[in-house]
N, C-alpha and C positions, 0 to 999 in steps of 0.2 A: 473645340476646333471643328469645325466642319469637312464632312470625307472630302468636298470640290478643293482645298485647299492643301493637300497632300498629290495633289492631279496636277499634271501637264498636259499641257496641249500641243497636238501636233499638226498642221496643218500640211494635208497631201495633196500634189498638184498630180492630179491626172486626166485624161481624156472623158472626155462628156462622154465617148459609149463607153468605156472600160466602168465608169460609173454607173449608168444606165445599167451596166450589167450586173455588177455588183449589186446594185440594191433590190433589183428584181430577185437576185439569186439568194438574196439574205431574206427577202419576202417573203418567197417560198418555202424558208425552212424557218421561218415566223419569228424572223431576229431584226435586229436593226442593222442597219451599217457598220456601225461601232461594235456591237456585240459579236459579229461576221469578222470582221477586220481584225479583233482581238482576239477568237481564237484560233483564225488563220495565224496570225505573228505566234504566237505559246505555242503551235503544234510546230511554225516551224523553228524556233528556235529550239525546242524539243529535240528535234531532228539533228540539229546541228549539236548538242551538245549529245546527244547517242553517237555520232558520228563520229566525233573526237573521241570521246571515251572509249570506242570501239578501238580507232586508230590508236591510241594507247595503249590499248589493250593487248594489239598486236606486236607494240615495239617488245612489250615485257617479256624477256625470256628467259625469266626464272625457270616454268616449268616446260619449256621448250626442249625439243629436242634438234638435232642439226639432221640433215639429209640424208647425211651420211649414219649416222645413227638409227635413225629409224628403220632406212633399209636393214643396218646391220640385224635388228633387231625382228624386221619379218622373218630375215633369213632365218635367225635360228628357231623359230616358230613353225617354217614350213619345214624346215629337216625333221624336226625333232617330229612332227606329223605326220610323217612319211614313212 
């Protein structure tokens, strides 16, 4: 089976200079459209799932402590230093 047959095609409708710019901009760093375009989408989908798992990461409060604790807990840190 051939790799083109495991492929999709996507067809992007955007402006003649948003493209203009784009291909200059992939020229310059000696890529194509496509190769430009593809690791723009992977970095940002990347981003997006850092993003969530971060946000995730946050709800978790296993090893959390509450406000109120923490203070509790400088305090007896600055006494006891004092």
């Amino acid at each position: 089976m051939s790799d083109t047959a495991s492929r999709s095609r996507y067809f992007l409708d955007i402006e003649p200079e948003l493209k203009n710019r784009l291909k200059a901009l992939a020229a310059l760093r000696g890529k194509s459209m496509k190769e430009w375009l593809t690791e723009a989408i992977i970095a940002k989908m990347e981003d997006e799932i850092d993003a969530a798992e971060g946000l995730a990461a946050l709800a978790d409060t296993k090893y959390s402590l509450s406000l109120e604790a923490y203070l509790n807990s400088r305090k007896g840190r600055l006494s006891r230093s004092a």
